[in-house]
mmCIF file as gemmi writes it, N, C-alpha and C atoms, coordinates in Angstrom:
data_model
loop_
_atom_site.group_PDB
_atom_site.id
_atom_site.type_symbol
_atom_site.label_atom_id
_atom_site.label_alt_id
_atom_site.label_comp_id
_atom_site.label_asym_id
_atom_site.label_entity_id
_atom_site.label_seq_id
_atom_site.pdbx_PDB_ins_code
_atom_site.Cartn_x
_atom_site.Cartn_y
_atom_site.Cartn_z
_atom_site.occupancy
_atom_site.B_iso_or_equiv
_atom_site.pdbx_formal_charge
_atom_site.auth_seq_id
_atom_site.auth_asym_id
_atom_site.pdbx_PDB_model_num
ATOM 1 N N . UNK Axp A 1 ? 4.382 16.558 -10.621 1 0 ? 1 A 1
ATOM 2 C CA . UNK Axp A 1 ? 4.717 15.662 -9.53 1 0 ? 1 A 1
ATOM 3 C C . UNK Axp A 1 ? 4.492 16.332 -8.17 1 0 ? 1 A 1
ATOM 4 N N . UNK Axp A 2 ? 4.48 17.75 -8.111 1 0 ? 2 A 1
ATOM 5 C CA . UNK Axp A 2 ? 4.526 18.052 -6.539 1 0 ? 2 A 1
ATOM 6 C C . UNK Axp A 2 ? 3.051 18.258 -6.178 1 0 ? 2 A 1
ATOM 7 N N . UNK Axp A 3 ? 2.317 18.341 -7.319 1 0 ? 3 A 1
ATOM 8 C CA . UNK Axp A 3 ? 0.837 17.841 -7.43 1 0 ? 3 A 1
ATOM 9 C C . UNK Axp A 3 ? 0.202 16.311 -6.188 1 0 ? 3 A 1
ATOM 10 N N . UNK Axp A 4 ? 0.988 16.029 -6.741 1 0 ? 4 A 1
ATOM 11 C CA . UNK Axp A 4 ? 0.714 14.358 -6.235 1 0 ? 4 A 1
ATOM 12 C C . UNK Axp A 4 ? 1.623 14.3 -5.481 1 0 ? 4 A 1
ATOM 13 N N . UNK Axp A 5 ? 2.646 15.058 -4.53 1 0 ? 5 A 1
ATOM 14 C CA . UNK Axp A 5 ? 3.382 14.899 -3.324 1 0 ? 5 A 1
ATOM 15 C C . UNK Axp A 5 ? 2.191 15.736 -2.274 1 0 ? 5 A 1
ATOM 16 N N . UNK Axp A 6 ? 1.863 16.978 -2.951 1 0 ? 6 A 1
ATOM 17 C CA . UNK Axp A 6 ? 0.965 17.232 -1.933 1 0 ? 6 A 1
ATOM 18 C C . UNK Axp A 6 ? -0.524 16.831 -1.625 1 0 ? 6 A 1
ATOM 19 N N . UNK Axp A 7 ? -0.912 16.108 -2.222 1 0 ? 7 A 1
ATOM 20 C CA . UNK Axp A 7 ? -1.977 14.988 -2.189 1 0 ? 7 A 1
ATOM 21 C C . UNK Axp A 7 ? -1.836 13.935 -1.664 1 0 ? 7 A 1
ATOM 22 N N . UNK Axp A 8 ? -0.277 13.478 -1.415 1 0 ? 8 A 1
ATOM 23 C CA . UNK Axp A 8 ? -0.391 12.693 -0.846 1 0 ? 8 A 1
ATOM 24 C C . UNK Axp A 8 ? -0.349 13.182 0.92 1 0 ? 8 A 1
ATOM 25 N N . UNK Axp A 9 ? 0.051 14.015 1.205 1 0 ? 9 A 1
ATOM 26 C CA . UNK Axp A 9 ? 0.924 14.745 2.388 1 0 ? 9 A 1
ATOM 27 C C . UNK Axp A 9 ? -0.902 15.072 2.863 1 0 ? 9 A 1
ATOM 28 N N . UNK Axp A 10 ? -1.456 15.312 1.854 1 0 ? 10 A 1
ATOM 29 C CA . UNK Axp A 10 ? -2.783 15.374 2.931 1 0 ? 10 A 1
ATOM 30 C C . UNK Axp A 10 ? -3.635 14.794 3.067 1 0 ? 10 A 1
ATOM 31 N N . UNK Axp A 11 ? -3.539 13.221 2.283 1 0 ? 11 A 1
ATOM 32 C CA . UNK Axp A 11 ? -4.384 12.188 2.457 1 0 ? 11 A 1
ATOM 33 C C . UNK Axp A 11 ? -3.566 11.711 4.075 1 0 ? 11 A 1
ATOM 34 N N . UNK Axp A 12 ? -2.634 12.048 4.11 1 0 ? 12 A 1
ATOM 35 C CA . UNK Axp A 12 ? -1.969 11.462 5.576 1 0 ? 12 A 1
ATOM 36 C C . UNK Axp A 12 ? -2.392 12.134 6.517 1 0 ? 12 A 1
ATOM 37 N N . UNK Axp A 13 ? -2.134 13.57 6.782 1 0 ? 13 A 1
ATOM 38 C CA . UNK Axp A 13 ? -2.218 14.17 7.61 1 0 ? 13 A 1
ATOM 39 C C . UNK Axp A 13 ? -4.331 14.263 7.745 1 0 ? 13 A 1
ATOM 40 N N . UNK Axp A 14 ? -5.164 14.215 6.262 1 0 ? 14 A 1
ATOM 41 C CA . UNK Axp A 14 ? -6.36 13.781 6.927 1 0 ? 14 A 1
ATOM 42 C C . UNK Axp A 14 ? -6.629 12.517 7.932 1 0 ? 14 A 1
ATOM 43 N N . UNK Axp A 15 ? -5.892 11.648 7.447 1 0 ? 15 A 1
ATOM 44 C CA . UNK Axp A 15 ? -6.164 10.286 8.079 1 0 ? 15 A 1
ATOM 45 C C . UNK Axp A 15 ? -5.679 10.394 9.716 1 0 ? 15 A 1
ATOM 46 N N . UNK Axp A 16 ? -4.529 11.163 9.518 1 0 ? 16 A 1
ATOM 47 C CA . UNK Axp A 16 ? -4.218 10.987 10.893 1 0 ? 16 A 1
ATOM 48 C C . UNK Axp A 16 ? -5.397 11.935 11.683 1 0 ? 16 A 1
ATOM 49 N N . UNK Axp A 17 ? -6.113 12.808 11.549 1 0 ? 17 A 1
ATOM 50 C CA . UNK Axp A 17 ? -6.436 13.574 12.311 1 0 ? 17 A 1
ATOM 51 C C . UNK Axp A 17 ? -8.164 12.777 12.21 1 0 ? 17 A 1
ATOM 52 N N . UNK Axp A 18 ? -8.43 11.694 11.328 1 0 ? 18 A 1
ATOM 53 C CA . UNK Axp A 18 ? -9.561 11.215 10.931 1 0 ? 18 A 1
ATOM 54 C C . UNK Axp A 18 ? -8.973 9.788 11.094 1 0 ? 18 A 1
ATOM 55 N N . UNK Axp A 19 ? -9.448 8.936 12.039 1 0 ? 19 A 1
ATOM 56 C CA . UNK Axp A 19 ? -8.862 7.555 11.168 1 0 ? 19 A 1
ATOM 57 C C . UNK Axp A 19 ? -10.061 7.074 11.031 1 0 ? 19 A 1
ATOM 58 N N . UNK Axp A 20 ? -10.206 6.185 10.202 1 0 ? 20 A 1
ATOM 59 C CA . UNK Axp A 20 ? -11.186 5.269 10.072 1 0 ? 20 A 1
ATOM 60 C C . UNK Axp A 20 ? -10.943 3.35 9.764 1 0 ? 20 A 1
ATOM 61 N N . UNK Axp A 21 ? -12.108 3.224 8.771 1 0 ? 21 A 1
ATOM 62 C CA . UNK Axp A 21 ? -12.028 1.872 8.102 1 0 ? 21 A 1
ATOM 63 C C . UNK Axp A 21 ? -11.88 1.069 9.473 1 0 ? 21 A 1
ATOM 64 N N . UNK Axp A 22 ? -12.585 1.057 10.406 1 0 ? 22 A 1
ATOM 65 C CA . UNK Axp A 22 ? -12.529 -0.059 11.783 1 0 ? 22 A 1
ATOM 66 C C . UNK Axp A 22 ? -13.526 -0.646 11.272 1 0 ? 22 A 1
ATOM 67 N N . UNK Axp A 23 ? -13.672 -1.745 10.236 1 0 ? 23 A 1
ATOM 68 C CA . UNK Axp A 23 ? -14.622 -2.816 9.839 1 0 ? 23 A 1
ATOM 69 C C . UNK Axp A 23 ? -13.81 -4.001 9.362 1 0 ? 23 A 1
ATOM 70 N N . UNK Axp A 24 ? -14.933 -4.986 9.652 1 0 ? 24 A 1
ATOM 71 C CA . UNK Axp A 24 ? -14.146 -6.222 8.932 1 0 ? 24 A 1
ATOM 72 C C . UNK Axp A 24 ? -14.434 -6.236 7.344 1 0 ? 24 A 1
ATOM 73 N N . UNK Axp A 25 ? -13.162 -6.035 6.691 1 0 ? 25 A 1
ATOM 74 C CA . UNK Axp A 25 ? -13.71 -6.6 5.137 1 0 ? 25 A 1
ATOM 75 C C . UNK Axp A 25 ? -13.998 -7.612 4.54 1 0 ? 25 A 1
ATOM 76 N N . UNK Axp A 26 ? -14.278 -7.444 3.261 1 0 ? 26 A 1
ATOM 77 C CA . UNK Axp A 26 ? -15.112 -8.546 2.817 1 0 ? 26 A 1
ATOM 78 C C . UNK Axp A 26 ? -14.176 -9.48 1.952 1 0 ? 26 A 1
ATOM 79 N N . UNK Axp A 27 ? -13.504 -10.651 1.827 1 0 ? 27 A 1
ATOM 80 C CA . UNK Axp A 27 ? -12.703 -11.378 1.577 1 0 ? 27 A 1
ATOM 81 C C . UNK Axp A 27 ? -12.768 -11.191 -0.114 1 0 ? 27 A 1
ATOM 82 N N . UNK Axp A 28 ? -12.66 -10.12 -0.939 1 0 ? 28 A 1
ATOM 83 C CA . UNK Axp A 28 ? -13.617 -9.717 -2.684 1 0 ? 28 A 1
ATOM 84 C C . UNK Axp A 28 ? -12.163 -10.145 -3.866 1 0 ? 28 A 1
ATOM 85 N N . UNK Axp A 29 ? -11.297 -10.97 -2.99 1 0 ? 29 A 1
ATOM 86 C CA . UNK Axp A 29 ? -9.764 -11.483 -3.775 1 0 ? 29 A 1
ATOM 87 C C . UNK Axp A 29 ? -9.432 -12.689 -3.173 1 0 ? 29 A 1
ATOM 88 N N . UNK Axp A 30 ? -8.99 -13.833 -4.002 1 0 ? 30 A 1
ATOM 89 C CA . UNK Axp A 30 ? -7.728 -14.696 -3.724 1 0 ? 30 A 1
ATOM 90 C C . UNK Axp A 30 ? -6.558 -14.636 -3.133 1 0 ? 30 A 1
ATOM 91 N N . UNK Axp A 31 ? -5.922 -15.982 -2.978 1 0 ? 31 A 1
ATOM 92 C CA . UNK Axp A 31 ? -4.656 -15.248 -2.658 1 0 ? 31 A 1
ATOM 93 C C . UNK Axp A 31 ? -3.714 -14.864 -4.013 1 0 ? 31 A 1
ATOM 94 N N . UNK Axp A 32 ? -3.472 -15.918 -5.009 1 0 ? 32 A 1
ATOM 95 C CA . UNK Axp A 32 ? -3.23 -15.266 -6.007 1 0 ? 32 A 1
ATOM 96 C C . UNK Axp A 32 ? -3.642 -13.799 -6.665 1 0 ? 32 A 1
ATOM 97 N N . UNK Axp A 33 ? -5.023 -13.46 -6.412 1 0 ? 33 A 1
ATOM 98 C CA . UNK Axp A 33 ? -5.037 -12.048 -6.764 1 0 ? 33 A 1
ATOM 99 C C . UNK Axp A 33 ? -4.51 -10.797 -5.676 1 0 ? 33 A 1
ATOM 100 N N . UNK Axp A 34 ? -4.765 -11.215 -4.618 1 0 ? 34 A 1
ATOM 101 C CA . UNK Axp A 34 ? -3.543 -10.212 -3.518 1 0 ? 34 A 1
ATOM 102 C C . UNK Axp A 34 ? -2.012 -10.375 -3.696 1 0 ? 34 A 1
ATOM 103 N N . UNK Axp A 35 ? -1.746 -11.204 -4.461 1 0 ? 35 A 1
ATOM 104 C CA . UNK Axp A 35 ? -0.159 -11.517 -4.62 1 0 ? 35 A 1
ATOM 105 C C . UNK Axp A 35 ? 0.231 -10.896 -5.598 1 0 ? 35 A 1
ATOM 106 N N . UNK Axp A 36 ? -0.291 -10.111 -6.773 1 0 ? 36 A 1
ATOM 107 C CA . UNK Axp A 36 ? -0.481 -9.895 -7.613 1 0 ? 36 A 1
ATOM 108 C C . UNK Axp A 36 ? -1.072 -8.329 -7.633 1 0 ? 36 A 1
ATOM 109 N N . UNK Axp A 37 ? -1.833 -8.24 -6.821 1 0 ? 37 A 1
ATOM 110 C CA . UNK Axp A 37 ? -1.99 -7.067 -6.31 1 0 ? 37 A 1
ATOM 111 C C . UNK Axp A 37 ? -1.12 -6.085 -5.316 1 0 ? 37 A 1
ATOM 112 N N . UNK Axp A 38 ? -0.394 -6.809 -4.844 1 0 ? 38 A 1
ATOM 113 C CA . UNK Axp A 38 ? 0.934 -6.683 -4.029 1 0 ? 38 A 1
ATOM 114 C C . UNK Axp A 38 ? 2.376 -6.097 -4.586 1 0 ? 38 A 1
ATOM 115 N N . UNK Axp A 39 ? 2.607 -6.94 -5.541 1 0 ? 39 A 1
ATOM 116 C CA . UNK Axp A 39 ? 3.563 -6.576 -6.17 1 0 ? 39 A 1
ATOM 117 C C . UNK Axp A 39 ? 3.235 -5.69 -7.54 1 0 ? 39 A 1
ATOM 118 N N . UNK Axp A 40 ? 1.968 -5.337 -7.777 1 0 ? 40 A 1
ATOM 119 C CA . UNK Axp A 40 ? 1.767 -3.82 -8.679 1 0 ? 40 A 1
ATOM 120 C C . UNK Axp A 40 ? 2.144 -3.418 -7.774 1 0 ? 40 A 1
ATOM 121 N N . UNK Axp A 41 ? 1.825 -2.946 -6.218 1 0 ? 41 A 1
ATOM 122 C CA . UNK Axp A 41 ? 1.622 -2.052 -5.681 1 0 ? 41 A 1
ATOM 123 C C . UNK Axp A 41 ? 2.978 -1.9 -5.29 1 0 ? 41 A 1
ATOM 124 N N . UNK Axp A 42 ? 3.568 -2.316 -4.924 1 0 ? 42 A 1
ATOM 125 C CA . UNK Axp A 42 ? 5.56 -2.797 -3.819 1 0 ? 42 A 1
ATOM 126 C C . UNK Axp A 42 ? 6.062 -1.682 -5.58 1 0 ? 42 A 1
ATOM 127 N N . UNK Axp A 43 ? 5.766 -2.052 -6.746 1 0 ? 43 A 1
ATOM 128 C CA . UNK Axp A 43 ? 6.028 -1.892 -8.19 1 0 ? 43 A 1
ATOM 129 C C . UNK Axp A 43 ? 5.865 -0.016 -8.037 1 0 ? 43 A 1
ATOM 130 N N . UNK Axp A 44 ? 5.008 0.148 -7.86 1 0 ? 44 A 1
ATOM 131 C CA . UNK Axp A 44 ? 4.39 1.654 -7.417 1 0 ? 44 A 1
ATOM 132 C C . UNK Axp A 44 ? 4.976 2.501 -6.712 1 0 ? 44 A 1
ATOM 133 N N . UNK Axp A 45 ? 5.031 1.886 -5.17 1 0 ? 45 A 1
ATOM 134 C CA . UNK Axp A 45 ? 5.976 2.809 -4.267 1 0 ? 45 A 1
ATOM 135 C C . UNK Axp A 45 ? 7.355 2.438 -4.515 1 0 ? 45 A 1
ATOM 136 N N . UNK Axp A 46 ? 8.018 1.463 -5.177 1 0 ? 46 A 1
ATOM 137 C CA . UNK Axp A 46 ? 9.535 1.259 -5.15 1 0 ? 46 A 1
ATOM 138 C C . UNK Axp A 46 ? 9.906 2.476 -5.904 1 0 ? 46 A 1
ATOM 139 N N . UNK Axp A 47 ? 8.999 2.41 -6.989 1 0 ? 47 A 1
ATOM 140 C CA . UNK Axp A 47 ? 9.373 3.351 -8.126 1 0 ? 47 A 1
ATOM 141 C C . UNK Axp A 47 ? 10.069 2.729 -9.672 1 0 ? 47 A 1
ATOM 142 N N . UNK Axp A 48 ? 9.684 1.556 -9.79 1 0 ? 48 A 1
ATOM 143 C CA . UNK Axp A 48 ? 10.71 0.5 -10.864 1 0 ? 48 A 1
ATOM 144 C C . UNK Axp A 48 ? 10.158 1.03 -11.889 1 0 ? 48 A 1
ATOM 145 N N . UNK Axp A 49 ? 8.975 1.788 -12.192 1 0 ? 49 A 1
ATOM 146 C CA . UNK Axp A 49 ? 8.734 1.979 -13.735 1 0 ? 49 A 1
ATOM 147 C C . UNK Axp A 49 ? 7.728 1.082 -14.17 1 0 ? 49 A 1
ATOM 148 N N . UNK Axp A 50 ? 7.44 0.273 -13.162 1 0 ? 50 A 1
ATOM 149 C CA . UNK Axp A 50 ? 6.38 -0.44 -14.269 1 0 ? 50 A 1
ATOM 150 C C . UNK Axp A 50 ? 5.006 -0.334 -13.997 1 0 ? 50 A 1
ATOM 151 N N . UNK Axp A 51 ? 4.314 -0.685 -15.105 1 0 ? 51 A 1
ATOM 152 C CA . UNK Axp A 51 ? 2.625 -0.647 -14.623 1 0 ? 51 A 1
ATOM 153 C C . UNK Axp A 51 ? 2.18 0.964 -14.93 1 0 ? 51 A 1
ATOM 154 N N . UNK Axp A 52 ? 0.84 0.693 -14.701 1 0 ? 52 A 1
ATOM 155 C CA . UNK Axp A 52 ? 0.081 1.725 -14.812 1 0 ? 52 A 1
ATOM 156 C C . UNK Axp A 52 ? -0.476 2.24 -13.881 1 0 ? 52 A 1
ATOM 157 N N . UNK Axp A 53 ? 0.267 3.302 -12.974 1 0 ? 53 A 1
ATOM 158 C CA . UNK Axp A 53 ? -1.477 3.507 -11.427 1 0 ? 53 A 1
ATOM 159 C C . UNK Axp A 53 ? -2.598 3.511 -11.545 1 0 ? 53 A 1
ATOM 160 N N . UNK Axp A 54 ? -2.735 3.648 -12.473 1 0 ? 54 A 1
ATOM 161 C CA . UNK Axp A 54 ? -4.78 4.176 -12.609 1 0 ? 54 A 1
ATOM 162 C C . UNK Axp A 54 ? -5.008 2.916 -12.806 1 0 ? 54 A 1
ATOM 163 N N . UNK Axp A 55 ? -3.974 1.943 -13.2 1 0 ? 55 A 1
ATOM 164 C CA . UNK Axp A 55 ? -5.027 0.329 -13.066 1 0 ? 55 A 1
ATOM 165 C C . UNK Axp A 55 ? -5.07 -0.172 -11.637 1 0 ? 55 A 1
ATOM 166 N N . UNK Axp A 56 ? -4.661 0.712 -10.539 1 0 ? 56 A 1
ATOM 167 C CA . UNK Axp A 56 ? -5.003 0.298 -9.281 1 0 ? 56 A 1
ATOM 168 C C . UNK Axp A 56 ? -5.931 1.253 -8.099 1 0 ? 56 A 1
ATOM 169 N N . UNK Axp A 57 ? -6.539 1.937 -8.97 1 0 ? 57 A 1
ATOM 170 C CA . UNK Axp A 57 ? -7.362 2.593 -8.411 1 0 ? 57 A 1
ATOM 171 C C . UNK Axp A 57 ? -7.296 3.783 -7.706 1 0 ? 57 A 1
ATOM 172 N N . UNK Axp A 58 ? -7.964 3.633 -6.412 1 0 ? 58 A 1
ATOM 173 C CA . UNK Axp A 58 ? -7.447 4.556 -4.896 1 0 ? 58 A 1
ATOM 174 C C . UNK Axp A 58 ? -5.934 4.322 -4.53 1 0 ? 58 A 1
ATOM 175 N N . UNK Axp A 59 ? -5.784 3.316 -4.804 1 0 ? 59 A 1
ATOM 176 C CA . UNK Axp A 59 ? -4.03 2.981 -4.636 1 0 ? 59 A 1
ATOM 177 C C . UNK Axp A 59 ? -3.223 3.762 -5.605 1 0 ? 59 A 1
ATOM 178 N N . UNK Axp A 60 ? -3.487 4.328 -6.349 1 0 ? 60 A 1
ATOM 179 C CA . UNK Axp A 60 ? -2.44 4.963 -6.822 1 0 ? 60 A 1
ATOM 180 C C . UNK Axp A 60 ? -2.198 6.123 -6.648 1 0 ? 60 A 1
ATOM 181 N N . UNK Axp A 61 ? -2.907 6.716 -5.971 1 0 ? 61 A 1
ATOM 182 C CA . UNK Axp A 61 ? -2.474 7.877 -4.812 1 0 ? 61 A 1
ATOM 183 C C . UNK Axp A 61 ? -0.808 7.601 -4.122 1 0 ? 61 A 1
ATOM 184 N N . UNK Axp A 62 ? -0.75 6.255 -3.867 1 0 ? 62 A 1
ATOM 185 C CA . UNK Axp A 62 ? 0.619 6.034 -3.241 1 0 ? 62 A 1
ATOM 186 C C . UNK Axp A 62 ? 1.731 6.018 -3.866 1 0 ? 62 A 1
ATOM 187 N N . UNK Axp A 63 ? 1.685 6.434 -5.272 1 0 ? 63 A 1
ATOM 188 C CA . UNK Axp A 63 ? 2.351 6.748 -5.886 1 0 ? 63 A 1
ATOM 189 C C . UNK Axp A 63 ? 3.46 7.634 -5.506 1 0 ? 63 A 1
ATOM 190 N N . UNK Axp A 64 ? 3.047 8.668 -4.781 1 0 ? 64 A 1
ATOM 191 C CA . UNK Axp A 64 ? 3.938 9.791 -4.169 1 0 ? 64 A 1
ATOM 192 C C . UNK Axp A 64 ? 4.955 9.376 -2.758 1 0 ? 64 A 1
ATOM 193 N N . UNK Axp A 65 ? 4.61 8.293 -2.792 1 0 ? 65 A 1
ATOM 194 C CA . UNK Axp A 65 ? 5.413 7.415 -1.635 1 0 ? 65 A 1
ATOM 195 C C . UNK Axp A 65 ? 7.602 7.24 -2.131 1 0 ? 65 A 1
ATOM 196 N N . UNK Axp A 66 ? 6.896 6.863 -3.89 1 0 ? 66 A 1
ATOM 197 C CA . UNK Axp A 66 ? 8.437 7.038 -4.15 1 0 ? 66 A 1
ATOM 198 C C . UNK Axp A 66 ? 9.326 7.718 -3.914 1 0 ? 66 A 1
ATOM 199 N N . UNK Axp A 67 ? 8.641 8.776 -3.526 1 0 ? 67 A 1
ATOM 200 C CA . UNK Axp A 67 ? 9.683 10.006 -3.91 1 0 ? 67 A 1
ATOM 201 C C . UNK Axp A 67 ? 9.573 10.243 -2.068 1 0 ? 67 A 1
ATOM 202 N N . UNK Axp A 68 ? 9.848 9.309 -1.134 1 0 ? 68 A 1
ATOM 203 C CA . UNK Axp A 68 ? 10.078 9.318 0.224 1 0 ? 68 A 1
ATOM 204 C C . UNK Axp A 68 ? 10.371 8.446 0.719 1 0 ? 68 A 1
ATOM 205 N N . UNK Axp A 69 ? 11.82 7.539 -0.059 1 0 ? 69 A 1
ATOM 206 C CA . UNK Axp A 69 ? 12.148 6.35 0.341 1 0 ? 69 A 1
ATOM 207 C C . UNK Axp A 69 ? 11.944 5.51 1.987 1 0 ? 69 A 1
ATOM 208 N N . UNK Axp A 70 ? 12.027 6.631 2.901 1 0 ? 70 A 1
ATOM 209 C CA . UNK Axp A 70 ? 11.969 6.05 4.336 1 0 ? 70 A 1
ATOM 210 C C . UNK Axp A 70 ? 10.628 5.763 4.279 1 0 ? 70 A 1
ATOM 211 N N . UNK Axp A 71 ? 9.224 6.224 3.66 1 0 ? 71 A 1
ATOM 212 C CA . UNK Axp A 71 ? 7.84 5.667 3.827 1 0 ? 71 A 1
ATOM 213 C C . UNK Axp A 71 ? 7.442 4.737 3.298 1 0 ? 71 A 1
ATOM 214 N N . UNK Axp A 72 ? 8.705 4.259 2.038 1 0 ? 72 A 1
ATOM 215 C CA . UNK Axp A 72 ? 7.916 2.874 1.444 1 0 ? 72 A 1
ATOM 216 C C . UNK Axp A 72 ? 7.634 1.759 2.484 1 0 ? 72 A 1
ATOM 217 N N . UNK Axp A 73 ? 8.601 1.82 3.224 1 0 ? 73 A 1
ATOM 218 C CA . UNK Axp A 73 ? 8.809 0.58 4.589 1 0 ? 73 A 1
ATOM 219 C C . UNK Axp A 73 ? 7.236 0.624 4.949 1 0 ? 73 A 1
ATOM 220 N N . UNK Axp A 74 ? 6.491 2.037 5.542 1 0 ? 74 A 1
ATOM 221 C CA . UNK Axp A 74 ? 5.188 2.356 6.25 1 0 ? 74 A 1
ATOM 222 C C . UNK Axp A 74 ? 4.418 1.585 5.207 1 0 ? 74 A 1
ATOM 223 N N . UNK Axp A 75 ? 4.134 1.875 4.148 1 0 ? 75 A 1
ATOM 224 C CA . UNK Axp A 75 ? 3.325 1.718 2.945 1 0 ? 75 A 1
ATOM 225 C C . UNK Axp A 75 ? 3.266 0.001 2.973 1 0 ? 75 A 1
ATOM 226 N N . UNK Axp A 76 ? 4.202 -0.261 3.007 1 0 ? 76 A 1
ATOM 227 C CA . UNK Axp A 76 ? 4.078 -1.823 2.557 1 0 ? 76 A 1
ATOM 228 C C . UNK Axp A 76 ? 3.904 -2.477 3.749 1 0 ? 76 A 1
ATOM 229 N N . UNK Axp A 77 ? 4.102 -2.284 5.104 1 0 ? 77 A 1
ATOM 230 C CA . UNK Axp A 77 ? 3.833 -3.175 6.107 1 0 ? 77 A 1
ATOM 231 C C . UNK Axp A 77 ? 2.355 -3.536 5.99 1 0 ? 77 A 1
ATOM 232 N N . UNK Axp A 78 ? 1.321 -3.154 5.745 1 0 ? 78 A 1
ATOM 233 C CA . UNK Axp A 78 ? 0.717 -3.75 6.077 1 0 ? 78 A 1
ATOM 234 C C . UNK Axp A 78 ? -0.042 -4.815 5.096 1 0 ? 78 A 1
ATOM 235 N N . UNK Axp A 79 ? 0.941 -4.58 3.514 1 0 ? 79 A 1
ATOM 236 C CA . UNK Axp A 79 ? 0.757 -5.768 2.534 1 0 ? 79 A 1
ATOM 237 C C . UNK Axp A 79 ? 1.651 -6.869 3.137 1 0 ? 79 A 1
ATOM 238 N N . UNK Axp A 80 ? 2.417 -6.56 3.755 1 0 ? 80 A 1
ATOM 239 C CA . UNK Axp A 80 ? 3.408 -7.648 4.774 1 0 ? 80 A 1
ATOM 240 C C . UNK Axp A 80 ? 2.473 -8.651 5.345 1 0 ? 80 A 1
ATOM 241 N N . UNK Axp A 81 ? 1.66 -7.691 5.954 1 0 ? 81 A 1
ATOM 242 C CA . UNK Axp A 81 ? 0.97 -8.313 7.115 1 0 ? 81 A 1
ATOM 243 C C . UNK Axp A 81 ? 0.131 -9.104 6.724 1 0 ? 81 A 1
ATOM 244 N N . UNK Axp A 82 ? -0.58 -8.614 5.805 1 0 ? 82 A 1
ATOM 245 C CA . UNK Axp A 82 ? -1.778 -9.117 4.803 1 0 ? 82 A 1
ATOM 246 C C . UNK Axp A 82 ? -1.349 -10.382 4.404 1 0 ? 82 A 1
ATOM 247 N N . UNK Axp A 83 ? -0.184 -10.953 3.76 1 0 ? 83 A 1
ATOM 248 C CA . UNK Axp A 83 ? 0.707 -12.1 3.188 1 0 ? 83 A 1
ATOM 249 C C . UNK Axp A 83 ? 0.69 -13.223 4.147 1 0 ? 83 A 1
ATOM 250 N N . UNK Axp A 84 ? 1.379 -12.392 5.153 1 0 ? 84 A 1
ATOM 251 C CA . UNK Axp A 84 ? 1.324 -13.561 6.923 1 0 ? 84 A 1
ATOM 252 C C . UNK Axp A 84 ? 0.395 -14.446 6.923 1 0 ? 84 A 1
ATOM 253 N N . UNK Axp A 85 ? -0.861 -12.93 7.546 1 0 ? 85 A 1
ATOM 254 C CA . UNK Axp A 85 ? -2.573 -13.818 7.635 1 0 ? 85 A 1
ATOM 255 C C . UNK Axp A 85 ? -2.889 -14.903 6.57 1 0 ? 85 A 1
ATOM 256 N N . UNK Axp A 86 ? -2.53 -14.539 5.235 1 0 ? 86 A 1
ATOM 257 C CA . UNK Axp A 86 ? -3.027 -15.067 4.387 1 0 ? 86 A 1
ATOM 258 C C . UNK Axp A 86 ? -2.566 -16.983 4.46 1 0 ? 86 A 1
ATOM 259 N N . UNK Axp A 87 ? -1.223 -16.833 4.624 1 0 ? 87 A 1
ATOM 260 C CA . UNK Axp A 87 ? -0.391 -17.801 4.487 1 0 ? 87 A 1
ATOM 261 C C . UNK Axp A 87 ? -0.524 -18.579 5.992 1 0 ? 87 A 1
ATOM 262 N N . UNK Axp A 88 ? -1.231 -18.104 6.727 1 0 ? 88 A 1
ATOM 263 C CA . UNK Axp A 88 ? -1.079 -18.609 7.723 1 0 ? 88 A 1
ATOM 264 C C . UNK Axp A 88 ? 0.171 -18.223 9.082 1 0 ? 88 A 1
ATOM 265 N N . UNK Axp A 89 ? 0.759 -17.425 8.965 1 0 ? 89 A 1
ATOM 266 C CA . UNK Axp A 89 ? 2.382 -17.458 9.64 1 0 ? 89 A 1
ATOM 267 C C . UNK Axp A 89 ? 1.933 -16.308 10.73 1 0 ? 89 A 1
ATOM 268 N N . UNK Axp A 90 ? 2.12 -16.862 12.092 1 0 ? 90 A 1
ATOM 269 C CA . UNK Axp A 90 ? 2.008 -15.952 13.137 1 0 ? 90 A 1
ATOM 270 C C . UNK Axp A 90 ? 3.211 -15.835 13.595 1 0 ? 90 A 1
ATOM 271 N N . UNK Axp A 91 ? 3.876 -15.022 12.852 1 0 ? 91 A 1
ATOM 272 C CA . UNK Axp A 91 ? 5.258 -14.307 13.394 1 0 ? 91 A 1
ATOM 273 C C . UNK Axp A 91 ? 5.042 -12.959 13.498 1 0 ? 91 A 1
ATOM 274 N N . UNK Axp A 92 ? 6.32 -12.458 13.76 1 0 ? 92 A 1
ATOM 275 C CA . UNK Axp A 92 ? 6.165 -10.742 14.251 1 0 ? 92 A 1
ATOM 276 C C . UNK Axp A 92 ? 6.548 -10.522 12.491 1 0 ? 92 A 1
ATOM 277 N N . UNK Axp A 93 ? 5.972 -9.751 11.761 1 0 ? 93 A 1
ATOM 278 C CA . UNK Axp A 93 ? 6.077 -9.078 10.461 1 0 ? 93 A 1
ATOM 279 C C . UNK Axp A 93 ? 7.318 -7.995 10.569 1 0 ? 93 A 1
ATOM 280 N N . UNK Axp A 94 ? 8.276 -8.457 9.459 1 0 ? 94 A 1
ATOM 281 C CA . UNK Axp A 94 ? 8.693 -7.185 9.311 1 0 ? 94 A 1
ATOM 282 C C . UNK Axp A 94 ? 9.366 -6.745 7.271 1 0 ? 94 A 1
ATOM 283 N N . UNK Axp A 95 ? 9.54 -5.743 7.629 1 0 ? 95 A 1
ATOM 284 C CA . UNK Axp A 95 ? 9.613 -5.349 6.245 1 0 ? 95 A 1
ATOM 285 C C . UNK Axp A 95 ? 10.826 -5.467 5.685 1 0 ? 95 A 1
ATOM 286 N N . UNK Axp A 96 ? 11.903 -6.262 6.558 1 0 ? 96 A 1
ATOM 287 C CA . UNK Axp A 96 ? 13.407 -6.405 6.241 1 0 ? 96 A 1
ATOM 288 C C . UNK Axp A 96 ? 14.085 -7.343 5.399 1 0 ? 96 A 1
């Protein structure tokens, strides 16, 4: 496990010192499959036990999120956000 705490600690600290991904993506899911994709993932960083990471790819790097309860909040805002757009709802997002 401290394997994958410090993998995660430097996928962050690369990103921060690198950011990227400033493109528009390509719409390659539903909303049912982001909803679904959402809650593997919420499933992942909560830490509930279920699922498999490796069935989510690059995302399961965030795995190490569990074990830093104050970052799940970071982690998931922007599946928050993602939900909003999707649904239509221009409110202020929050993770509460």
């Amino acid at each position: 496990m401290s394997d994958l705490r410090e993998l995660y600690q430097q996928l962050i600290i690369d990103h921060s010192k690198k950011p990227r991904n400033f493109v528009k993506l390509e719409k390659g899911k539903n909303k049912d499959e982001t909803q679904v994709l959402f809650e593997r993932f919420h499933a992942l960083v909560t830490g509930d036990g279920t699922g498999d990471p490796s069935d989510l790819g690059k995302l399961a790097v965030f795995s190490g999120v569990r074990e830093f309860p104050v970052r799940v909040k970071c982690a998931t805002l922007p599946w928050h956000t993602m939900r909003a757009a999707l649904e239509g709802r221009g409110e202020t997002i929050s993770t509460e």
